[in-house]
C-alpha positions in Angstrom: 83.6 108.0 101.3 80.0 108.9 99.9 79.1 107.7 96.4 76.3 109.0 94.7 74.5 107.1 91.1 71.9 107.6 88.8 71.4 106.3 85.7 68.6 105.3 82.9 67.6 102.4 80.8 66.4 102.4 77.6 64.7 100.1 74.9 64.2 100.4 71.1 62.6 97.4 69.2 63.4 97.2 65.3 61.8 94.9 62.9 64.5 91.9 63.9 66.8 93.6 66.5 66.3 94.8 69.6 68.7 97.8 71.3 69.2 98.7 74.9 71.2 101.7 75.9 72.3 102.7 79.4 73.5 106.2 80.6 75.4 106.4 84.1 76.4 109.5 86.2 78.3 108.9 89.6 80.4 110.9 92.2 82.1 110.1 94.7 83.4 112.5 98.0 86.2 111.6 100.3 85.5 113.0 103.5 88.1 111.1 105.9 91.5 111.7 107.1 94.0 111.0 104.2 97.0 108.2 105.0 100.1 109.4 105.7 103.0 108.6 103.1 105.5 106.1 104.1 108.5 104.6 102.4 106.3 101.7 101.1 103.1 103.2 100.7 102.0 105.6 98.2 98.5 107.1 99.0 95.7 108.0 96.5 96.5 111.3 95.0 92.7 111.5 93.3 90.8 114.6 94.3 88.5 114.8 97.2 85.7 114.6 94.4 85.8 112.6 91.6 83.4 111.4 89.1 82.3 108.7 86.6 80.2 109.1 83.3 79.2 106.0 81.9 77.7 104.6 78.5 76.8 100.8 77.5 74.9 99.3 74.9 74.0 96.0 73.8 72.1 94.6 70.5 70.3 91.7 70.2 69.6 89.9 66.9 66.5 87.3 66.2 67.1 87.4 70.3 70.3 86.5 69.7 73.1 89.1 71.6 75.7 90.0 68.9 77.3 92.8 70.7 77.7 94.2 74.1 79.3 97.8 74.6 80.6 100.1 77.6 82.2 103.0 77.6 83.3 105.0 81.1 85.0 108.2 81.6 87.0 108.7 84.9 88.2 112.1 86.3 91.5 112.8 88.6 92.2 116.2 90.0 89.3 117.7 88.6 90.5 116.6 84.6 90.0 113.6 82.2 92.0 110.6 83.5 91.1 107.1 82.1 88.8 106.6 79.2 88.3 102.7 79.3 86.4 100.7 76.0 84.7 97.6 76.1 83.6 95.9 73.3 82.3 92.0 72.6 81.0 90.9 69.7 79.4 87.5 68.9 79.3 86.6 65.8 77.4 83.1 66.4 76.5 80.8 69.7 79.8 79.9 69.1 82.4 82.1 68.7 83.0 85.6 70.2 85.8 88.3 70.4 86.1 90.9 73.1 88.1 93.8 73.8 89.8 95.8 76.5 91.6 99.5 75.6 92.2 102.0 78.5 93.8 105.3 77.2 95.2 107.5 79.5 95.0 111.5 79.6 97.9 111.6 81.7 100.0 109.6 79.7 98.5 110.3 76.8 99.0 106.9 75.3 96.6 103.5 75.5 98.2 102.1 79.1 95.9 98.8 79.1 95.0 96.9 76.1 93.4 93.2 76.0 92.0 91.3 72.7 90.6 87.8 73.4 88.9 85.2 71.0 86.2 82.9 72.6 85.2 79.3 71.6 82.4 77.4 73.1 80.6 73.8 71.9 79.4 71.8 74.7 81.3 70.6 76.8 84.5 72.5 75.4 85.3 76.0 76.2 88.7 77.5 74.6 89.6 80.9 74.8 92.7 82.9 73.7 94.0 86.3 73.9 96.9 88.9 73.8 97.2 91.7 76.7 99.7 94.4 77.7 99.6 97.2 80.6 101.7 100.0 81.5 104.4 99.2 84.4 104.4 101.1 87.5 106.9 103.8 87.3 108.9 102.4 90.3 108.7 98.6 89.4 110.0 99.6 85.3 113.3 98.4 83.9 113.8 99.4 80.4 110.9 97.9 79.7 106.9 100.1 79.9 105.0 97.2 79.1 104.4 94.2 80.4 103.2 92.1 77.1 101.2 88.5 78.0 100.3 85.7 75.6 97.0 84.4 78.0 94.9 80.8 77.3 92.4 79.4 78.6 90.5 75.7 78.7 87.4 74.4 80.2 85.3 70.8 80.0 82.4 70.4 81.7 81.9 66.9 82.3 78.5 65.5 84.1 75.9 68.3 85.1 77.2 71.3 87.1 80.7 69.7 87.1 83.7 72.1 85.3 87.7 71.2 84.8 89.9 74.6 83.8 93.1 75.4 83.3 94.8 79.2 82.2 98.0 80.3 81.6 99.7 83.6 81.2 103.2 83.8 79.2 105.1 87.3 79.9 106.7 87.9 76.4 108.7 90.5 77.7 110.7 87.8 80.2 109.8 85.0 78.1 108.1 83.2 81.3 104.6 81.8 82.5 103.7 83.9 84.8 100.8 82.5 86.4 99.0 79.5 85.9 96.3 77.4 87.4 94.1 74.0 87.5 91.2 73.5 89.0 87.7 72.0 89.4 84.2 73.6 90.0 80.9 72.3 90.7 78.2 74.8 90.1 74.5 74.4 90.9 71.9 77.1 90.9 72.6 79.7 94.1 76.0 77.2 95.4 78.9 76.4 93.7 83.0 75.7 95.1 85.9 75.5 93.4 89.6 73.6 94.1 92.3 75.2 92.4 96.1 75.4 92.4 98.0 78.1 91.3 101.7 79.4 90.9 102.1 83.2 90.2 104.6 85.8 89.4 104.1 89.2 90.8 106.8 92.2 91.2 106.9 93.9 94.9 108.9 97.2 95.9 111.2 96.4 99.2 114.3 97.8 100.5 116.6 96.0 98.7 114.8 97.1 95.4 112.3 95.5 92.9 111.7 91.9 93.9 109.9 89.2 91.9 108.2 87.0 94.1 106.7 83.5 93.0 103.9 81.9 95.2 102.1 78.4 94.9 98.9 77.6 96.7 96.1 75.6 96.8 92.7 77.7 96.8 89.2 76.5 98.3 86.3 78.8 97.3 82.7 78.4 98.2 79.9 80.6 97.1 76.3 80.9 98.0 73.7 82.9 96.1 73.3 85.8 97.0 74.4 85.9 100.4 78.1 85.5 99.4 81.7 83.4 100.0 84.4 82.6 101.6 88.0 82.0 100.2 91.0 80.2 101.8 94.2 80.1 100.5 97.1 77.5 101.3 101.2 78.8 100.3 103.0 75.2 99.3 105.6 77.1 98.4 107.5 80.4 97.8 110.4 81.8 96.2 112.2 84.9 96.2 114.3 86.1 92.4 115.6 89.3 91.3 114.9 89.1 87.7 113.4 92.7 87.0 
């Protein structure tokens, strides 16, 4: 696959705000061999070509940011597929909202959607938000949307040192889905994180539409800018057919 991008920058300075604009073009060419459908596997049906147009913004205030916007435009089969909107808005050091849609030309109909409030005072950080997304046609049972209730919590305590937690609660099966603990430390170009985690997800097999549960304890370690590793440990799995 070749992928081609160009894009500008630009700057406009007010009396007491300050606004950046980007503008993005990209393409991308598939020139190898196409998989072979299977029973399990459904390949990409995108064209050969495809491209991307892409628009962002963001406004700063008294050098303050108050808002932060992107908007993209992908093709599929040479016509209008996903046009996805991102919006934040900060409407003090403290307290921001931001915003997810995805709207589909296919479908015709918003197929992502994701609304979060953020609150931050040192060492807190509390963040809460609503999301829902289109089911796979072959995983859907009476349901289209998958609707989540999603939270989040973090406390840095000492320098560099972070405790979270999130959780995700599936309205739709009245469930938590996924949800985690762990603990980061984070210092300029390194940082590695312990975490454990129990999630839901939903997996096509021959006996149908399986919902499988894992559990695992992840170790993560990063270093600026060369990169990370990842390891993950399964305590425990479990197999239900709840879909």
């Amino acid at each position: 696959t070749h992928s081609a991008f160009i894009y500008t920058n630009l700057f406009r300075k007010y009396d007491y705000i300050l606004h950046n604009i980007n503008f993005g073009f990209g393409a991308s060419l598939r020139t190898g061999s196409k998989e072979i459908e299977n029973e399990f596997f459904i390949p990409n049906t995108y064209d050969d070509l495809t491209f991307n147009i892409e628009l962002s913004q963001i406004i700063f205030s008294d050098n303050d940011k108050k808002l932060k916007h992107s908007l993209t435009l992908r093709t599929e089969d040479s016509k209008f597929n996903i046009l996805s909107n991102q919006l934040k808005y900060y409407f003090n050091n403290n307290f921001n909202i931001n915003n997810t849609t995805e709207y589909s030309f296919k479908n015709s109909n918003i197929d992502r959607f994701f609304i979060e409030g953020v609150y931050t005072t040192q060492p807190f950080k509390i963040s809460s938000g609503f999301y829902y997304n289109k089911i796979d046609e072959l995983l859907m049972k009476n349901k289209p949307y998958d609707r989540f209730l999603t939270s989040k919590f973090q406390y840095e305590f000492m320098p560099y040192n972070i405790i979270y937690s999130q959780a995700w609660f599936n309205l739709n099966s009245k469930k938590f889905e996924n949800y985690s603990i762990g603990f980061t430390h984070k210092k300029r170009c390194i940082n590695y994180s312990l975490e454990f985690k129990e999630s839901t997800t939903a997996k096509l097999t021959q006996m149908g539409v399986k919902s499988v549960r894992d559990r695992g304890v992840y170790l993560k370690f990063n270093l600026y800018p060369i990169g990370g590793v990842r390891y993950n440990f399964a305590l425990r799995g479990d197999d239900t057919y709840d879909f």
